[in-house]
Each structure stands twice: as C-alpha cells, then as structure tokens.
SEKOLTOR-192185 format. One line per field, with one value per residue (C-alpha): residue number from 1; chain; z, y, x. Coordinates in steps of 0.5 Angstrom, whole numbers, plus 2048, in hexadecimal, padded with zeros to 3 digits. Layout:
N
seq <- [NUM:...]
mol <- [A:...]
pz <- [Z:...]
py <- [Y:...]
px <- [X:...]
END
This chain:
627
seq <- [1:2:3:4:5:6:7:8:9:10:11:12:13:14:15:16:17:18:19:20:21:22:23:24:25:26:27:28:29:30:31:32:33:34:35:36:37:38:39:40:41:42:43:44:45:46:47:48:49:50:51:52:53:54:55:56:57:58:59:60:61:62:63:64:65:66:67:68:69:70:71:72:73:74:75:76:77:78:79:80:81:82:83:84:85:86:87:88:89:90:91:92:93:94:95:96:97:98:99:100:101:102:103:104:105:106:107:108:109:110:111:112:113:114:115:116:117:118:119:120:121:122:123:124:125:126:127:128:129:130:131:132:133:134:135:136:137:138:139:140:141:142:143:144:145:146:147:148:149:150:151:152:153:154:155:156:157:158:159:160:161:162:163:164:165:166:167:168:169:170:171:172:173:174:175:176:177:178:179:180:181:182:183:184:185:186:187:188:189:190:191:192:193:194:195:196:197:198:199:200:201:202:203:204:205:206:207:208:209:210:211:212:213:214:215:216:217:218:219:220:221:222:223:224:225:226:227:228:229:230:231:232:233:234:235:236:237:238:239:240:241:242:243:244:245:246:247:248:249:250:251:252:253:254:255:256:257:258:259:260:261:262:263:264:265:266:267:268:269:270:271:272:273:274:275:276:277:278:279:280:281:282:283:284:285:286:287:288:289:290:291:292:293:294:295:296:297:298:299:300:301:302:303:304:305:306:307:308:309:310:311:312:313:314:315:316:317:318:319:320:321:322:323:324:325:326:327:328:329:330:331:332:333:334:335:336:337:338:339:340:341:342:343:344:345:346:347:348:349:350:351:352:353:354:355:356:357:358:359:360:361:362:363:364:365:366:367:368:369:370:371:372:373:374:375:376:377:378:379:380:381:382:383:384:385:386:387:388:389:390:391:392:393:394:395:396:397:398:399:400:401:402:403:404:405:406:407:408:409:410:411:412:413:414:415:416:417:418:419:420:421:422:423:424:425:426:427:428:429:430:431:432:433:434:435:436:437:438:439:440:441:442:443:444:445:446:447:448:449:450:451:452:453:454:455:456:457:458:459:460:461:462:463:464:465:466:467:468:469:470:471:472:473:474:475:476:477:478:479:480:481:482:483:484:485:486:487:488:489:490:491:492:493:494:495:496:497:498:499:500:501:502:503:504:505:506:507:508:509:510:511:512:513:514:515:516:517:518:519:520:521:522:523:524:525:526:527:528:529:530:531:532:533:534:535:536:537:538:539:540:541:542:543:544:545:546:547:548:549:550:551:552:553:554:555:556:557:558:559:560:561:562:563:564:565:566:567:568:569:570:571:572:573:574:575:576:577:578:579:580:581:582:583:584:585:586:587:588:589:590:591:592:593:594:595:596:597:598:599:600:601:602:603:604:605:606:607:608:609:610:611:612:613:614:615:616:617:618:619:620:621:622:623:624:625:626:627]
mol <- [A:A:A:A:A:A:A:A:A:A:A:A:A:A:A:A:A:A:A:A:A:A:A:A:A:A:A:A:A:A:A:A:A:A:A:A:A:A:A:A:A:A:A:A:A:A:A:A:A:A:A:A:A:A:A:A:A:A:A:A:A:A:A:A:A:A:A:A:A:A:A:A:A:A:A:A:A:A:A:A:A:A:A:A:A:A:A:A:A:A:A:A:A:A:A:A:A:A:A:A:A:A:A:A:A:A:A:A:A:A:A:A:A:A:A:A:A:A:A:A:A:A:A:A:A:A:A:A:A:A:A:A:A:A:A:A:A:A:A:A:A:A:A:A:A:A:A:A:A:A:A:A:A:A:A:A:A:A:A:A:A:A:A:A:A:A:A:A:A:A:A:A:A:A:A:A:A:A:A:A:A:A:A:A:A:A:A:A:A:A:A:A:A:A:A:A:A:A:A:A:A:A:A:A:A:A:A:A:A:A:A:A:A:A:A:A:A:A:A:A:A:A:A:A:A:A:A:A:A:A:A:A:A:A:A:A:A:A:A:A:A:A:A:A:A:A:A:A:A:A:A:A:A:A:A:A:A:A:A:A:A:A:A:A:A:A:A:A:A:A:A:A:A:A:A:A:A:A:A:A:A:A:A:A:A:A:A:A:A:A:A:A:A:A:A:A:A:A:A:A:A:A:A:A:A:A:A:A:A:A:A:A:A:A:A:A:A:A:A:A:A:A:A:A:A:A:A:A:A:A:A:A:A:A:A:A:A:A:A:A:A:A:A:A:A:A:A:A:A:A:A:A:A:A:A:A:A:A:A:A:A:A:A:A:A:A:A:A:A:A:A:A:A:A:A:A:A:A:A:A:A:A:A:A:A:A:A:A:A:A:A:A:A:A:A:A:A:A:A:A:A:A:A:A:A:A:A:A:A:A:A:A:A:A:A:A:A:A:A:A:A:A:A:A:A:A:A:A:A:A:A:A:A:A:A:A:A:A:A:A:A:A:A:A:A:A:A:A:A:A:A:A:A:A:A:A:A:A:A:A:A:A:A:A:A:A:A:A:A:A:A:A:A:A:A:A:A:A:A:A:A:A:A:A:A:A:A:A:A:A:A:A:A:A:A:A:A:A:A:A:A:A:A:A:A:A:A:A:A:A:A:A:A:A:A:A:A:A:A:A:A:A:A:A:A:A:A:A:A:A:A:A:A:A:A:A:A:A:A:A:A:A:A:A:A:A:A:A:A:A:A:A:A:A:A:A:A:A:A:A:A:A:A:A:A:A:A:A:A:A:A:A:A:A:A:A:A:A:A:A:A:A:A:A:A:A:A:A:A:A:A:A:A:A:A:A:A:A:A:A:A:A:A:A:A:A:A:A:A:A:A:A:A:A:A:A:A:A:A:A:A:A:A:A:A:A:A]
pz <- [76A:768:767:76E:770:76C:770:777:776:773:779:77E:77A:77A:782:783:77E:782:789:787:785:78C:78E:794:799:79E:7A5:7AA:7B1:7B8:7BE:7C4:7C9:7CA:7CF:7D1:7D3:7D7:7D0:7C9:7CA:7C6:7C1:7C0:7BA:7B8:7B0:7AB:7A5:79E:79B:793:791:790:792:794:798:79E:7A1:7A8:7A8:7AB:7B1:7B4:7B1:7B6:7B6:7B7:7B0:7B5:7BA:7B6:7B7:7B3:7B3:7AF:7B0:7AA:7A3:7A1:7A2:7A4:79F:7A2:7A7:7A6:7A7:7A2:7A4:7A0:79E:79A:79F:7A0:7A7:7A7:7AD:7B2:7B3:7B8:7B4:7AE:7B3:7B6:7AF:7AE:7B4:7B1:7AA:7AE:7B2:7AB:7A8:7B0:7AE:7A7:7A9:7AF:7AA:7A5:7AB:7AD:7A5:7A6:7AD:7A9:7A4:7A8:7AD:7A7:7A4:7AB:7AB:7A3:7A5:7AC:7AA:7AB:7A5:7A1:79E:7A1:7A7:7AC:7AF:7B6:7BD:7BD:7B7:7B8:7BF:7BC:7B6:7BC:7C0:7BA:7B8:7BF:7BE:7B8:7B9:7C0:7BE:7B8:7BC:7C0:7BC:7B9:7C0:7C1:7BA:7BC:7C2:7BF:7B9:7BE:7C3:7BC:7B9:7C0:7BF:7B8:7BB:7C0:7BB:7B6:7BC:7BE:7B6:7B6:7BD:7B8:7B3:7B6:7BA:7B3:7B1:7AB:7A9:7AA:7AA:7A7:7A8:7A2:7A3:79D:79C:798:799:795:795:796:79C:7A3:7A7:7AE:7B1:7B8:7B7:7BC:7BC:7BF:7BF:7C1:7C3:7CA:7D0:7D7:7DE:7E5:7E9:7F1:7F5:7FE:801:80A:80E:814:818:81A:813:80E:807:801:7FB:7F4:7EF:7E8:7E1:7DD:7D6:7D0:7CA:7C3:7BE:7B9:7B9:7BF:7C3:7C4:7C9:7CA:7CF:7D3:7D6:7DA:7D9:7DE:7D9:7D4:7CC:7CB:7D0:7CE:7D0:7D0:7D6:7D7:7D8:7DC:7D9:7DE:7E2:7E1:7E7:7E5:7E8:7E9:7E4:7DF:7E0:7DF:7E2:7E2:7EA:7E9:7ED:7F3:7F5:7F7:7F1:7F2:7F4:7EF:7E7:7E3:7DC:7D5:7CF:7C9:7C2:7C1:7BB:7BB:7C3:7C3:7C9:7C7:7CB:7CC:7CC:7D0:7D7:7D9:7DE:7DC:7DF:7E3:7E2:7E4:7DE:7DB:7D5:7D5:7D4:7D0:7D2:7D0:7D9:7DC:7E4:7E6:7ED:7ED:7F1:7F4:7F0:7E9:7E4:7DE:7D9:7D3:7CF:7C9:7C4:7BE:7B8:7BC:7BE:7C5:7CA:7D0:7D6:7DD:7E2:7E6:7ED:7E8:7E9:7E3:7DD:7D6:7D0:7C9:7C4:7BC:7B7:7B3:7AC:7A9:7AE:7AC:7A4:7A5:7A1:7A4:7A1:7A4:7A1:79E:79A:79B:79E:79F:7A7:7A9:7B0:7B5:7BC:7C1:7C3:7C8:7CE:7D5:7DB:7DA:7DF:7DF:7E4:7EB:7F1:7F4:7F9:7F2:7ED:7EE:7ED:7E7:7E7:7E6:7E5:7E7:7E2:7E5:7DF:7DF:7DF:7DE:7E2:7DF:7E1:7DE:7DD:7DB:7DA:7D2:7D2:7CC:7CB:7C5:7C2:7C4:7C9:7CF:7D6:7D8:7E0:7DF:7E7:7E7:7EF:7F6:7FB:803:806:80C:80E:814:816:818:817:814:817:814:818:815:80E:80E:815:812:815:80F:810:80D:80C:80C:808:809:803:7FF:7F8:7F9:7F6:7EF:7F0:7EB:7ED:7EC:7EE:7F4:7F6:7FD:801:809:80D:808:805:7FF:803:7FC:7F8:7F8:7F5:7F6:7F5:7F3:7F1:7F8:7FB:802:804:807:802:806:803:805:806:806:80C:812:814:81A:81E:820:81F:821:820:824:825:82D:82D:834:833:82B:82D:82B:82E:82D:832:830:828:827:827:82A:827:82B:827:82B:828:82B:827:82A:827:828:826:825:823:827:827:828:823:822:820:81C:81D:81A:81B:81A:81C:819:816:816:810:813:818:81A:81C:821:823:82A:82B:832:833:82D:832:832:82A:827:823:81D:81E:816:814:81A:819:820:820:825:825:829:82B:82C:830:82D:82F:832:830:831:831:82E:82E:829:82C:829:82A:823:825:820:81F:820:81A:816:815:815:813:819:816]
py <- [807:807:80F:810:80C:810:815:813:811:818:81C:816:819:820:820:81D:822:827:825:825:82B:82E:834:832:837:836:83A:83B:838:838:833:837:833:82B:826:821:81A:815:812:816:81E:822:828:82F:832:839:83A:841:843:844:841:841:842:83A:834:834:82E:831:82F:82F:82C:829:825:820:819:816:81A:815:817:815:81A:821:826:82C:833:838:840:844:843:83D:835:82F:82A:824:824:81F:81D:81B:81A:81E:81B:820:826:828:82A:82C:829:82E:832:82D:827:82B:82D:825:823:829:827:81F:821:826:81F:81B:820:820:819:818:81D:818:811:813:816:80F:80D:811:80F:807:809:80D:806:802:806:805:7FF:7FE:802:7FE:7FB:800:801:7FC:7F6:7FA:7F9:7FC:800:803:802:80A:809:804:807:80E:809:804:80C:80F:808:807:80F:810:809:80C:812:80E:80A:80F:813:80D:80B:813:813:80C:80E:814:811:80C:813:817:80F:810:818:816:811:814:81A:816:813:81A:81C:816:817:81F:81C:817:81C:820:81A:815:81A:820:81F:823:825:828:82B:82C:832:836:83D:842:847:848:84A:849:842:840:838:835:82F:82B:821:81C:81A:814:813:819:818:819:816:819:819:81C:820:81E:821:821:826:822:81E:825:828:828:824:827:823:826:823:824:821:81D:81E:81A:81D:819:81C:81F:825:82B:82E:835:839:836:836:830:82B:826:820:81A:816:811:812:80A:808:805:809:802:801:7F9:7F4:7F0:7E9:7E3:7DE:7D7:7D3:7CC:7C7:7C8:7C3:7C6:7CD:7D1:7D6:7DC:7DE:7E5:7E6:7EA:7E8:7EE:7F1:7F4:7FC:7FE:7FB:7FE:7FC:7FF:7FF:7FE:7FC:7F5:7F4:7F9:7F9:802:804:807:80F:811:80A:80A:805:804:800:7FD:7FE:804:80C:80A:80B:80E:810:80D:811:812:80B:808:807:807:806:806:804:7FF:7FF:7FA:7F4:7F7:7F1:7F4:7FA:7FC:800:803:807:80B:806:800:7FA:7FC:7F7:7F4:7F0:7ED:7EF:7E8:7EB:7ED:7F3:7F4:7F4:7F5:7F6:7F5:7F9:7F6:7FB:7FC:7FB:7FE:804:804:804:80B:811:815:81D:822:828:824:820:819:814:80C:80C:806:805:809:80B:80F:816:819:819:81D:821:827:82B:831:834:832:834:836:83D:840:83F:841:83B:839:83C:836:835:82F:82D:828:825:820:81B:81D:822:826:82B:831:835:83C:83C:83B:834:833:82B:828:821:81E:819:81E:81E:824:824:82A:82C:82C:82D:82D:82C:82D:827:826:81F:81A:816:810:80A:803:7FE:7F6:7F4:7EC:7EF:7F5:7F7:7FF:803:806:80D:80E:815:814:819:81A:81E:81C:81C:823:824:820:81A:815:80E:811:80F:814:816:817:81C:81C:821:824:81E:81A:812:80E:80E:80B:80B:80F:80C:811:80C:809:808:80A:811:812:812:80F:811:80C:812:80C:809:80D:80A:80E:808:802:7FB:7F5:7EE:7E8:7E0:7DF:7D8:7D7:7D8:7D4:7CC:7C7:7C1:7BB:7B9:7B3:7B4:7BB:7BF:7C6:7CB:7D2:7D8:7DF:7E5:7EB:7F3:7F7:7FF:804:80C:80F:816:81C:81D:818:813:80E:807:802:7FB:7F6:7EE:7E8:7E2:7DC:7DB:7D2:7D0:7C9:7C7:7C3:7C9:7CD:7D4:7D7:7DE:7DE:7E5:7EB:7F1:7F4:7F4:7F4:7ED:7EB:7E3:7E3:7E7:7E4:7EC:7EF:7F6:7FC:803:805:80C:80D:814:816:811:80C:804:7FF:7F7:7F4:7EC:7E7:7E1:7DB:7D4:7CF:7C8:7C3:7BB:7B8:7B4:7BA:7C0:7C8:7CD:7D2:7D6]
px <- [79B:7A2:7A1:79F:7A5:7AA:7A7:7A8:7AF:7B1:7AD:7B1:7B8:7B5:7B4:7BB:7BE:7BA:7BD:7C4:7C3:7C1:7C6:7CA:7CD:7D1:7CF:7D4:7D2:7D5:7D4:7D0:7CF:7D1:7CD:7D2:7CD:7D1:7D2:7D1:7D0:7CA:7CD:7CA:7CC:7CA:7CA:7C8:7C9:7C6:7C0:7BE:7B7:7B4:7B7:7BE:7C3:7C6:7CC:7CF:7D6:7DC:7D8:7DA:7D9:7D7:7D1:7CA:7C6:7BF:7C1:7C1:7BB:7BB:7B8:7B9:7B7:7B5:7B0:7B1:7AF:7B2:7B1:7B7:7BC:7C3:7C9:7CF:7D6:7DA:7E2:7E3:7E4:7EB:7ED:7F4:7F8:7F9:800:802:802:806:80B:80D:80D:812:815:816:818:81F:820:820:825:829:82A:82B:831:833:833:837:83C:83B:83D:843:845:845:849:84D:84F:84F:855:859:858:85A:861:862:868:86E:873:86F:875:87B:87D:881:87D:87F:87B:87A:876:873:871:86E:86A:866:865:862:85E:85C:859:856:852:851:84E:84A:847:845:842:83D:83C:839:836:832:830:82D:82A:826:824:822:81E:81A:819:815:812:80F:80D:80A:805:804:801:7FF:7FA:7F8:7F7:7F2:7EF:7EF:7E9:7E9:7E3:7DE:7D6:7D1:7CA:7C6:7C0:7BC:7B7:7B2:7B2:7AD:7B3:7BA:7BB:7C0:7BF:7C1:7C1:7C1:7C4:7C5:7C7:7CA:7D1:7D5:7DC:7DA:7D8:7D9:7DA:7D8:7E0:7E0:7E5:7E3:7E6:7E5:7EA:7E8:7E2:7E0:7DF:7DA:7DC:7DF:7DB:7DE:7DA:7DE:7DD:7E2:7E1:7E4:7E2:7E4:7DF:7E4:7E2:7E5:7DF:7E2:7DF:7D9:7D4:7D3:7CD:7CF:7CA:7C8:7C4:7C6:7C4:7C6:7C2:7BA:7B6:7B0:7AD:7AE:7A9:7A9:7A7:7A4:7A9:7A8:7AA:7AC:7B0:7B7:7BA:7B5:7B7:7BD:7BF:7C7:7C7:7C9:7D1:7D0:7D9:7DD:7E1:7E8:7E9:7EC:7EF:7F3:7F7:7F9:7F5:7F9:7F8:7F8:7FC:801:802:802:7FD:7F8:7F6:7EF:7EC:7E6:7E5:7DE:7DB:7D5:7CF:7D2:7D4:7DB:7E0:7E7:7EB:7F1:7F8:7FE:800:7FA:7F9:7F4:7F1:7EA:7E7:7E1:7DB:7D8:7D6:7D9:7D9:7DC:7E0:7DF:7E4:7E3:7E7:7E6:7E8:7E7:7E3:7E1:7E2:7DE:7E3:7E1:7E5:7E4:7E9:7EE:7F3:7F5:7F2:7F6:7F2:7F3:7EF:7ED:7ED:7E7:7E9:7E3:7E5:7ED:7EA:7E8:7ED:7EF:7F0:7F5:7F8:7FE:7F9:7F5:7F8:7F7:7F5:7F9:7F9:7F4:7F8:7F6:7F6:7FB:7F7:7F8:7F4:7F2:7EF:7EA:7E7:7EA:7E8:7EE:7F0:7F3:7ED:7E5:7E1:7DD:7D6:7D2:7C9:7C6:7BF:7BA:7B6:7B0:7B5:7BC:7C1:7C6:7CB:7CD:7D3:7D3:7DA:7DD:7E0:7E5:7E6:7EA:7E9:7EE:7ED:7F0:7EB:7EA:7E8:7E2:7E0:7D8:7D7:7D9:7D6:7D7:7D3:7D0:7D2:7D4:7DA:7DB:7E0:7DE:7E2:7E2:7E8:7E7:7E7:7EC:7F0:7F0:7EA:7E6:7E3:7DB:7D9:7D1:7CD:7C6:7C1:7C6:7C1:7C1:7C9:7C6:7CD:7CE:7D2:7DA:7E1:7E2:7EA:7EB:7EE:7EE:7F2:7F5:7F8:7F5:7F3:7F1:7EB:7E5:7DD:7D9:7D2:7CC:7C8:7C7:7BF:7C1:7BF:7C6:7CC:7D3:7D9:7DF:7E4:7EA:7EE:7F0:7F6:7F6:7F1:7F5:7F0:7F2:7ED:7F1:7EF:7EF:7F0:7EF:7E8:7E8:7E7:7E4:7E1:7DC:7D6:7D2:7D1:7D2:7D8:7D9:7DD:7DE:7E2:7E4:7E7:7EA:7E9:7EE:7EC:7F0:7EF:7F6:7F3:7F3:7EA:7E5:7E3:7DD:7DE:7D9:7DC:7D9:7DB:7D7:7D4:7D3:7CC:7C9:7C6:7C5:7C1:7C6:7CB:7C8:7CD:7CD:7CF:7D3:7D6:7D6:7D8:7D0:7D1:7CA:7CA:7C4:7C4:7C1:7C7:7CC:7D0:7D2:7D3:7D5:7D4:7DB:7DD:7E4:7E8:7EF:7F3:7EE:7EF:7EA:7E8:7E2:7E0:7DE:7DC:7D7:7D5:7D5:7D1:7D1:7D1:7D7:7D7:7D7:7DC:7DB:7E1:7E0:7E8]
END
C-alpha cells in the first residue's frame, strides 16, 4: 500500500514536471474587426505562427485586461488539436510609453531646470536687497554729507530696489505660470499612462500536434470598458421638405488596448443583459392593510442634467467617465473637464457613472438640473503595478484620460459619406461600416456616421398653451421600423439653424414615430383668463363656478401651417362635483379624459381666437381649486 502511494505521488510531481515544461510560444496577433454593443464590444483577432511536435502552450499576448475569460472562443486552422484555452494577466509585459509621453516629460524636466535658474536668480536678488539695505546709512558714523549727495544715494537706492523688485515680481510670476505648465503636463502623462493599462491579458491556447508545422487562430472575446450610444443629427429645411435623419455612434472606448484599423459592427444588443425569459408568479390579493405595495413614479422629469464627475477625495475631474441613463440607450462620456449634459426622456429615474479604477455610482434625478457626482476610488484597483518603459511604479492615484470629440466620417458637401450595411439577425440588427476605423484607448468619443437618411415625413405644430406659451414643431414619421432606431439623444436643426436638443424614441410602440424638432418661434400664442365670464355664485345648497378662457394663434411665417391645440377641462371624481362644458370653439372634447383639442390650419400672416369655457357645480359647504 505505501508502495502504491509512493508511486502515485511521484507520477502526480512527474505530471507537474511535465507541465511546466510544455514549450510556450508566443504568436503575433491583430485585432480584425470589433463589434460595439451599447454596453462591452466583441474582439476579433487573428494569430499564425509555428507549432512544435507534441504538446506546447500557445501564447497571444498584449489583450486587453478587461478581457471577459467565460467569453473566449477559439479556433485553430492547421494539424494539430485543441486541448484548453485560458486567460492569464500578464504584469510582466513591458509596453514603452509612447513618444508623446517621453517628449512632455522632457518638456517638464526643461521647465524644472527654467526654474531652478529662476530661484536661485531670486537668492541673488535677496542678497542683493539685503546689502543696500546693510549700506543705506550714508557716510556711516561721519557726518557732513551734502544734499547733492544725499539726493544721488536715495536715486540710486530707489533704482535698484525698483529694478530687484521687478525682477522678482517677473521671476514670481513666471514660476506660478511654468508650476501650472507642469501641472497640466503631469495630468496629461498621467491621462497616457492610464490609458497605458495596470496591465495586458493573455490567452493560451494549449495544443498537441503530431508534427511541427505552421499554425492559424480566429480568436475573437468580450471585452468591458467599450460600448456605444446611438446619437442623431434631424435636420428639416422647411414643412415642405423631407427630414434629414443622421444616425451617428458615440463610442467610448477604454480597454487598454488601441484598435487600430479595424473593421467595425455596430450592434443593438446588450451582452450584460439576462437572457432568462421571466416567469410570471401568482398575484395574491389581500386586503389593503395586509398588503404592500411601491407605485411606480410616473411625474415628468427635467429636459435636460448636467454636471462634473470628479474624484471624490482629490477633487480633479475625471474625463471619460461614462453617464448612462438607466433603463434606456441614452448615454455620454464626459470631457476634459469631467462635464457632461445629457437629455432625458420621458420618466427617466436614475444615471449611472462608471470609471475605470472606481466604484460606479447609481443617482436619482428627483427634478434636478444638475448633478455633480464624486466618484470613490477602488482600492483593490488602485493597488495594481503599473509597468512603463522607465520601470515599475507604484499607481497612486487613477486620473483620467484626456477626452474630446472627434469626427469621422461626416456627411458634409466636402467629404463622400460613409459606406455602411445594415445586417438583420434573428434577434439582433447590426450596422456595418466598411471603412477602417482607428480608435485609441483613451476615453476620447469618437462620432462615427452610420446612416443618412431622406425621410418622408408630415408636419405640424403642437401647441399646449397652458403648459408652455411656445408652439412646438412635430415631425410624424410613418413605417419608421424600417430605419432599425434605437432611443437617442437627438440635435435639432430648423431652416439651417440649430433649435435644441431632444430625443429620439425608437423605442415607441406606435406606428408613426414624432420627432419634436423644438420650438418655432415664429407662431405667437397666447392663453388668456377672461374674467367676465370666471364668477361664482351660490343657488340653494351648491356653488357654481364658471371658468373662460381666450387662445390668441398667430402664424407670423410666410407659408401655411397646421396647429394641434390641446387645453383641458377639469375631470369630476366625485359624485358631488358635476363639470359642464359651456363653449369649447367646435373643439372635440373626451369627457373620460376632459382634453380639448383642435386641428387649426393658419395662412401667412393669419390670426385666430379659440374659447374655452366650462361650468364647476358643487356643495357649498366644501371647496374646489378651479386656478
């Protein structure tokens, strides 16, 4: 029996032996494509190199470390087998900061020198004010000394200390710009060197061959910190026209690794979601008092939040963090100043902000404009080594990447448009760009043109002149679907000139899609209280109220437009309080809802005058809010 142990134990160290000295050899891949979903991007990479006879470890190197292990697929063209596929991070990979980095560090190190210069001037100057001061009592002990002497010594004091005083005034002031210069430097290499990575991944594929020979892999995985959201140019010459709809990708991408001529997809699906159809568990009634319930919120939220993301301990804004808002596709990154705007639909609830290297953050919006958010660093994150080229450093804090705008591919007089394919999959739809896109891994949104479309659209005004005095211009789309949209923020522009910002909502159930295209204010509206027909009077036990109103319209365009106005009367929930319509100017009127609407076509020029007028009757002992 202990024999037999023995043996097992020798052939277990053996097997050990045996796998550590599998031969590893290194391939040389090349990211081919890239597939952006609205949350993560799918990598494709192609590997070849040489394989030896039996079994041997191959290694694809420098990958993102943000690499999802559960997501790599792997397949290998050539004789030979494959055993296993993993992934490993790899913090021994040295990658040399770039040139731009060696040239601000030698830029910082010629300031440094600048004002090594410049304070030991500032010692001399010291010095120098110190011995005029030692020497400022003409003559010493002896006296006698004349006032033309005494005149020439105040001049040439008053001169030189003018000139010292100067002089370091001077050398202040360009110490505090050259101390602002490094800063600003420093936070710039810092930016790279994050965008640099903590670390590289890598994948090894171990294989059995019955003969050395040469070797190809498709390789392709998830990756985190990339992702995508659908932005739109509306454009509208005028109501006789068809509307320019520009359908552009914002896409942020953080992964550590450039893509570098790469073929892009971009993808309308979500990996993080579940893909587990719910069940739908039985609903126990009960009484009131024994059962609890969360009404969903269905208030109104703001048009618009903005704000700065920042780190919460040092205050420094961070660039290229993203702002999501949840449950929808609408999203941004923020810029070099850690700001950010977005617009919000109907309803929206919450953002979310992530950043690479700290805890991501969920916010309510609760009606607010502005929404500053400090972000806690992940410690564990923050631990990590960072390898350059100079050697290995302790991280010590995480800042952000330098962030901007850039565009390709825009659909200007001066530049063709970008080739583009959509691809309709069982459950997913997937724009395709044939042009090669080069995107860097630091935080910068690059604004990508997908598609352009000429739509066929019809126009008309909507106007609710006792929430907002403004008429608003509705584009109504019909057969929408076919353009595959997905809920964005949308940038308005109305013969020629940009009008605001708005959403887009491509995930609407109605068969024709409405673009609000912003407010025109060339239609005058005006909603006025007429007070000869608001009284109020008591007849036997009830009071009766009456309420009257006057809607001026006015089309100060030269063409004909279409007006949908739409006031209200108010809805009884009470048997008590009965509500009469007295004169609504032939306006259709839906007693379950009390909305009043009109359809009014108005010529150039043209005004004309609505009336709104109802009846409230109710107990006189109780009170109603009729304004």
């Amino acid at each position: 029996m202990k024999t037999a142990i023995i043996a097992l134990v020798c052939l277990f160290f053996s097997g050990l032996v045996l796998a550590q000295e599998l031969k590893e050899t290194t391939f040389t891949s090349n990211i081919q494509e890239v597939t952006l979903f609205l949350s993560d991007a799918q990598v494709f990479e192609k590997a070849q190199g040489n394989i030896t006879a039996g079994e041997s470890i191959i290694l694809i190197k420098g990958l993102s470390p943000y690499l999802d292990e559960k997501s790599i697929q792997a397949k290998g063209s050539g004789n030979f087998t494959i055993q296993a596929v993993n992934k490993r991070l790899d913090y021994l990979s040295e990658k040399q900061v770039n040139e731009k980095v060696k040239v601000l560090e030698d830029k910082i190190k010629e300031i440094q020198a600048n004002q090594s210069r410049e304070n030991t001037r500032l010692e001399i100057l010291a010095e120098k004010a110190s011995l005029l001061d030692a020497n400022k009592n003409l003559g010493g002990t002896q006296a006698g000394t004349n006032v033309a002497e005494l005149r020439a010594a105040m001049d040439f004091y008053e001169t030189e200390l003018t000139k010292i005083s100067n002089e370091r005034v001077e050398i202040h002031s360009s110490l505090q710009k050259e101390n602002e210069e490094v800063t600003r430097l420093q936070n710039q290499i810092r930016a790279m060197l994050e965008s640099e990575n903590k670390s590289t991944a890598e994948i090894r594929i171990r294989v059995k061959a019955p003969a050395a020979g040469t070797a190809s892999f498709e390789i392709n995985y998830l990756v985190a910190n990339a992702g995508w959201y659908p932005k739109y140019d509306v454009r509208v010459k005028n109501v006789s026209s068809p509307l320019s709809l520009n359908y552009k990708a914002e896409v942020y991408q953080n992964t550590g690794i450039d893509w570098n001529n790469v073929k892009l997809r971009f993808s309308n699906a979500n990996p993080n979601q579940s893909g587990q159809a719910p069940n739908l568990e039985k609903w126990e009634l009960n009484y009131a008092r024994l059962t609890s319930f969360n009404p969903y919120s269905n208030r109104p939220t703001v048009g618009s939040v903005s704000g700065k993301i920042f780190d919460l301990e040092s205050r420094e804004p961070l660039p290229g963090a993203t702002v999501l808002v949840k449950g929808s596709t609408i999203g941004t990154v923020t810029d070099t100043d850690g700001n950010y705007t977005l617009t919000l639909p109907n309803n929206a609830q919450e953002i979310s902000i992530s950043y690479i290297g700290y805890l991501s953050e969920k916010v309510k919006i609760e009606n607010q404009n502005t929404i500053n958010v400090g972000l806690v660093a992940d410690t564990q994150s923050m631990e990590e080594v960072v390898v350059t080229g100079y050697g290995t450093s302790e991280k010590k804090s995480i800042s952000g990447s330098v962030a901007g705008v850039r565009i390709r591919g825009s659909n200007s007089t001066m530049a063709a448009p970008l080739l583009t394919e959509v691809i309709e999959n069982q459950t997913t739809v997937e724009i395709e760009v044939s042009e090669p896109y080069s995107i860097k891994s630091n935080g910068e949104k690059t604004l990508v043109d997908l598609k352009a479309y000429e739509v066929p659209a019809n126009y008309r005004y909507s106007v609710i002149p006792k929430l907002d005095s403004d008429a608003f211009l509705i584009a109504e789309i019909a057969d929408w679907s076919q353009y595959s949209l997905l809920e964005g923020e949308s940038n308005l522009y109305f013969e020629d000139g940009f009008v605001g910002r708005s959403i887009l909502n491509g995930s609407a159930l109605e068969d024709t899609l409405l673009v609000s295209m912003g407010r025109d204010q060339s239609i005058v509206v005006q909603r006025e209280k007429i007070d000869q027909y608001s009284k109020k009077r008591t007849i036997g036990s009830n009071v009766t109220e009456t309420r009257g109103y006057e809607i001026t319209l006015r089309n100060n365009k030269s063409q004909a437009v279409t007006l949908k106005v739409e006031d209200q009367v108010p809805v009884s929930v009470n048997s008590a309080i009965t509500v009469s319509p007295i004169d609504l100017s032939a306006g259709s009127y839906d007693s379950q809802t009390g909305k009043v609407a009109w359809e009014i076509t108005l010529g150039p020029g043209e005004q004309k005058k609505l009336s709104l007028q109802y009846e409230v009757k109710y107990p006189k002992n109780e009170r109603v809010i009729l304004d």
